[in-house]
N, C-alpha and C positions, 0 to 999 in steps of 0.2 A: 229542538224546533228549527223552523227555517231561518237562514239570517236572519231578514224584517222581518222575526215573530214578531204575529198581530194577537195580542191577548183580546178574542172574543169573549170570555168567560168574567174575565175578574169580575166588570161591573154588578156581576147576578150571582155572586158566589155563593151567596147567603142563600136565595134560590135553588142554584145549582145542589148544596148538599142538602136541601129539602126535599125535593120534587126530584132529582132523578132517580129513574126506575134502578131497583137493584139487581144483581145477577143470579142465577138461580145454584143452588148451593150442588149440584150434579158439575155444575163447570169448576168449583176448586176439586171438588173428589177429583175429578178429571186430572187436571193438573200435578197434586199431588201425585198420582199413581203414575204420572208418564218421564217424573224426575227421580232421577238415579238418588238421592237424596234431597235434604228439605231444609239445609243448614242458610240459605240467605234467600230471600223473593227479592224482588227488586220494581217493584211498581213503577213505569214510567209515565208520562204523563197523569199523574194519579189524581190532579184535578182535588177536590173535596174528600178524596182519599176513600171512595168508598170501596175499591175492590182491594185496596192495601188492605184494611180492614178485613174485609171478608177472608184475605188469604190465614188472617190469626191465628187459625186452629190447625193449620196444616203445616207451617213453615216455623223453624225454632228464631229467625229472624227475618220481617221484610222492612225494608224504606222505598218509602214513598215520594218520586222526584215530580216538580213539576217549577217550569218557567215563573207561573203566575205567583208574587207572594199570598194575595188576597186568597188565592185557594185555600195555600199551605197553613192561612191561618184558621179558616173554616176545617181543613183535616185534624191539625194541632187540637181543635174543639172538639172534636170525634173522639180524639186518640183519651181523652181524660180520663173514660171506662177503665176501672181497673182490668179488665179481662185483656185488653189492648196494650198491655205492658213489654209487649217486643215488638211493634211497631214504631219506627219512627218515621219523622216528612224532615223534608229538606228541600229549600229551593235550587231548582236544578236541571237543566236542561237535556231531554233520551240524546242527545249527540256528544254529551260530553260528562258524563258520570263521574260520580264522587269514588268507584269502584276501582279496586285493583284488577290486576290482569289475573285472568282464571280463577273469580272470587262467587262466582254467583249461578246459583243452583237453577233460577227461575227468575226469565225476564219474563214479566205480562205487559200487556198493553191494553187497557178497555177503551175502547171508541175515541183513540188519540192516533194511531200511526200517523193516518191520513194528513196530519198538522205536523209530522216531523218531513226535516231533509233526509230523504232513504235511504241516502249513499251512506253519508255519514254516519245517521243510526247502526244500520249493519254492520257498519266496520267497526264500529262502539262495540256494538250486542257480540260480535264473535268476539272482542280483546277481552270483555268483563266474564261472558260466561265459561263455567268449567268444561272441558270435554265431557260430551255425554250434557252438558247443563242445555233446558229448552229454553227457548222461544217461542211464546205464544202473545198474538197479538190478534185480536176480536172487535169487532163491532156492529152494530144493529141496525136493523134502515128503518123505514118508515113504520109506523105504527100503524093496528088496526083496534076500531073500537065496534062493540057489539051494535049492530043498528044503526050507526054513524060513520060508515065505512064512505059512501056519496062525497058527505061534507065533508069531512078531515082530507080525502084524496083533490077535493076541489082547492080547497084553502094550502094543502102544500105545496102542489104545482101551479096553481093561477093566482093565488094571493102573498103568498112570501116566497113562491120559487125563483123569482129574478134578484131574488135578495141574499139566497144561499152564496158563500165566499166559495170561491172553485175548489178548492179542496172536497169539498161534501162530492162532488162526482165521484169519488173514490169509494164514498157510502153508495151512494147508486150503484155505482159497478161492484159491487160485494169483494171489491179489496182487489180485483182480478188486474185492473191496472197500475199497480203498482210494480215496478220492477224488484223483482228477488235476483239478492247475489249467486253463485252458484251453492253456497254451500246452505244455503236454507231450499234453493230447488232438489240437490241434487239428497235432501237428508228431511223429506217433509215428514208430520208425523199426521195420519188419519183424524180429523177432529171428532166431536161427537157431533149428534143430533141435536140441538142445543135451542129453544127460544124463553125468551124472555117475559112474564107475562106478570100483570097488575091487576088489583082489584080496585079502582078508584071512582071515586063522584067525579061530578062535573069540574071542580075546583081544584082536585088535584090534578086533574089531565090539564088544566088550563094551569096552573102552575109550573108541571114539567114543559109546557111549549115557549110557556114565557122566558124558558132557560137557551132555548135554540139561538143560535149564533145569526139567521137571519132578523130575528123579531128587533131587535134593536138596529139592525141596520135598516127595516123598514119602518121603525119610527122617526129615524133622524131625518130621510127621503123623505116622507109624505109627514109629517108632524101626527098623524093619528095611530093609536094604537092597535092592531092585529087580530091583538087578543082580546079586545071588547068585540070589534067585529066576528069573530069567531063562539063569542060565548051567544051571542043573536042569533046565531044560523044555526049553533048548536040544540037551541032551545026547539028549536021544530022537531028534532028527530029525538031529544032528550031531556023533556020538558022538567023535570021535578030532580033539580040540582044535588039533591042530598041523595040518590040513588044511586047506586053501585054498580059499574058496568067493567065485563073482563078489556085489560086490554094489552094486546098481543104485538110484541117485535121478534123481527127474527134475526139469528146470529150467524157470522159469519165468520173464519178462521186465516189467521196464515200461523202456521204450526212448524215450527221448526227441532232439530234437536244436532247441537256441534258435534260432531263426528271427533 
C-alpha cells in the first residue's frame, strides 16, 4: 500500500465479506491456464479473502496478503471450510511480501492495485514471481442494475462522487493510468472478455454500496446516511424489495507474464 495507507475498508469488514460481488469462475480457469505451473498464488490485497478463496481449486497453495487486520480476520472466518485447506491470510502489505525471490507462480490483484504504491509493487511482483510466473491484476467499475440504471448513475456521480478518495479515478480510467514498468508493457498477456454479474434484491445491492469506500466518508461530511437516501429513490423504479434484479460490472485487466 501507499506509505499513509488509509484503511477504507476495515470499518465494514463484516460487510465487505458479505455483500461483495463475487468473480465469475471463467476468470480462475483463465488464470490457471496462462501459468506455466500452479505451485503458490499469492493474493494481494485480498481484503475478506474472497478471490484467495476462489483461486482453491486451481493452485496447490495461495496466501492471501492484505494491510487491514480487520479483513484478515474476516478471511481467517472464510478459510474454516475444510475444502480451503491450502489457503492461508496473513497481514501484509503488495509492496513488501512475506515471499522469497523467484517463489510465486501467480500474483492476482481483485480491485486493489489502484490503492497500492506502483513503483514499488512492480518491483516487489517481478523479485517474488518465477520467470514465466503472471501477473494479473483486475478490477470493475461501476455497476448497472436492470431498470434502475437513471438512479444508480445519478446517486454515483451527483450524490457520493465528491466523496470517492482519488485513487477510484483509476477505476474510472479502466486501470489505463496507471504507469507499467517495462517489463509488464513490454510482456502483456491478452485478457479475456470477462463481467461480473449478480442476482440480488433490493438489500443486498444496498448492502454491497454500503461497503464503497465513499459512503462513510459521506457520512462523517454531512451526518446522514446515503444509503437510506438511496433506498427512497430506489423504491420508485423498484418498488417490491424482496424481488430479484440482474446486476452487471464490468472487468478490466493489467495482465502481465515475467519473461
Amino acid at each position: 500500500m501507499k506509505p499513509d495507507f488509509k484503511d477504507h475498508f476495515s470499518i465494514h469488514s463484516r460487510n465487505y465479506a458479505l455483500y461483495r460481488p463475487g468473480y465469475p469462475e471463467g476468470l480462475f480457469g483463465w488464470l490457471a491456464d496462462v501459468c506455466e505451473d500452479r505451485e503458490l498464488a499469492l493474493d494481494c490485497g485480498t481484503g475478506s479473502g474472497q478471490c484467495a478463496l476462489q483461486l482453491s481449486p486451481y493452485f496447490k497453495k495461495i496466501l492471501g496478503i492484505d494491510p487491514s487486520e480487520a479483513q484478515i480476520v474476516e478471511a481467517r472466518k472464510a478459510q474454516q471450510n475444510p475444502s480451503f485447506r491450502n489457503v492461508e491470510f496473513e497481514v501484509s502489505p503488495a509492496e513488501k511480501t512475506p515471499c522469497g525471490d523467484g517463489s510465486v507462480s501467480l500474483i492476482s490483484v481483485a480491485q486493489a492495485i489502484h490503492w497500492f504504491d506502483h513503483a514499488r509493487f512492480f518491483q516487489e511482483a517481478f523479485r517474488i514471481l518465477k520467470p514465466g510466473g503472471v501477473l494479473a491484476a483486475w478490477g470493475y467499475g461501476h455497476h448497472s442494475v436492470s431498470g434502475c440504471e437513471e438512479t444508480m448513475e445519478r446517486f454515483y456521480h451527483e450524490v457520493v462522487g465528491p466523496y470517492w478518495p482519488p485513487e477510484r479515478e483509476s477505476i474510472e480510467n479502466r486501470y489505463q493510468d496507471i504507469e507499467r514498468p517495462s517489463w509488464v508493457r513490454q510482456n502483456e498477456i491478452p485478457p479475456p472478455d470477462l463481467r461480473m454479474e449478480a442476482n440480488w434484491n433490493r438489500h443486498q445491492l444496498l448492502g454491497y454500496i454500503s461497503t464503497w469506500s465513499a459512503i462513510e466518508k459521506y457520512r462523517s461530511a454531512k451526518g446522514t446516511d446515503p444509503v437510506q437516501l438511496l433506498e427512497e429513490s430506489l423504491e420508485q423504479c423498484w418498488p417490491h424489495a424482496t424481488e430479484v434484479r440482474l446486476v452487471r460490472w464490468p472487468i478490466f485487466f493489467i495482465a502481465a507474464r515475467k519473461s
